[in-house]
N, C-alpha and C positions, 0 to 999 in steps of 0.2 A: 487540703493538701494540693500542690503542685500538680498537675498531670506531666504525661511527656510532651503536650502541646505545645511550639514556641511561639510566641508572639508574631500576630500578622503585619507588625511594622518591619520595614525594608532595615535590613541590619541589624534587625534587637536579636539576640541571643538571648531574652529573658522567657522564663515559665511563665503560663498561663495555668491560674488557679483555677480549680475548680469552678467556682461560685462567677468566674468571669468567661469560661468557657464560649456562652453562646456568644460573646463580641470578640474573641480571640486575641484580646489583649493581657501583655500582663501588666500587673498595677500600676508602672511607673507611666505605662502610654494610657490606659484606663485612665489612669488621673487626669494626664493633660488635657485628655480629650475631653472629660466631663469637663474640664475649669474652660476649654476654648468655648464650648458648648453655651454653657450658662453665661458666660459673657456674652455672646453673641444672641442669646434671649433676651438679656435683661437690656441691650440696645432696642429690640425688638419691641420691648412692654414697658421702654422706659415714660411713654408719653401719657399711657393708661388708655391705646386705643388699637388695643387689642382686641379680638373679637373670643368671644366665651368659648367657641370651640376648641380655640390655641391656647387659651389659656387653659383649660381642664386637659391638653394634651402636656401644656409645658407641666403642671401643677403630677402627672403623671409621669415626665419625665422625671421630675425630680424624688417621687417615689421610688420609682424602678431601679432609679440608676445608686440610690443610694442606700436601697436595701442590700444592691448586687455589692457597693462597697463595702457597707458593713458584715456582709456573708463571706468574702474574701481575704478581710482585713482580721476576721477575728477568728479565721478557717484553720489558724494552728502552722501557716507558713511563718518561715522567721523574718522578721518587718529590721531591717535597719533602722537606728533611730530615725535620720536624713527622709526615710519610708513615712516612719510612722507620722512626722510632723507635716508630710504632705498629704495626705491620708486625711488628716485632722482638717488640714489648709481644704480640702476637696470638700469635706463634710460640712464647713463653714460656708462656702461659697453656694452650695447647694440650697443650706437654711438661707443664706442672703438674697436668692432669688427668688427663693417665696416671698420675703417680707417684700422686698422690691415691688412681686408683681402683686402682690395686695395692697402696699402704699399708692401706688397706681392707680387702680381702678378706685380708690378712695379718691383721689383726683378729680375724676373723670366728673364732668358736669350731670347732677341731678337730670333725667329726662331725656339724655344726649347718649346713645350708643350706637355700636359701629356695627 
């Protein structure tokens, strides 16, 4: 369910859901901010020379961030369709940066790490 918390972006008048409490977003800025995220990683790991520790942080971000989605999105708030198909868009973008960042390091030359 919604709290009375409102969103920490400048201007949003939207509720923050429970399940997204600790980032003080509500889902429409929640999402953007995971999709500007993960794009700005998979710049990051697109070479495959990454070093292991950012990747088990990124491989954690994408846990975290999308359990919180999915505890939000399925928390009984009413989702607009326009909602729910971005939601979807986030949860895709999320799995596309794992694949990314393990197509990657499959890349990465035999013997050769950072």
């Amino acid at each position: 369910m919604a709290t009375h918390t409102a969103c920490s972006e400048n201007g949003c008048k939207g509720q923050v859901p429970a399940a997204l409490e600790a980032v003080h977003l509500c889902m429409l800025h929640f999402t953007l901010k995971v999709e500007n995220d993960c794009a700005q990683m998979r710049r990051e790991t697109v070479y495959g020379k990454t070093p292991h520790a950012r990747q088990v942080e990124i491989i954690r971000f994408i846990a975290d961030h999308g359990e919180m989605l999915a505890r939000a999105s399925t928390s009984g708030i009413h989702l607009a369709d326009e909602m729910k198909a971005r939601v979807l868009n986030t949860f895709l973008t999320l799995m596309n940066l794992r694949e990314n960042l393990d197509r990657a390091a499959l890349r990465q030359p035999i013997g050769r790490s950072s």
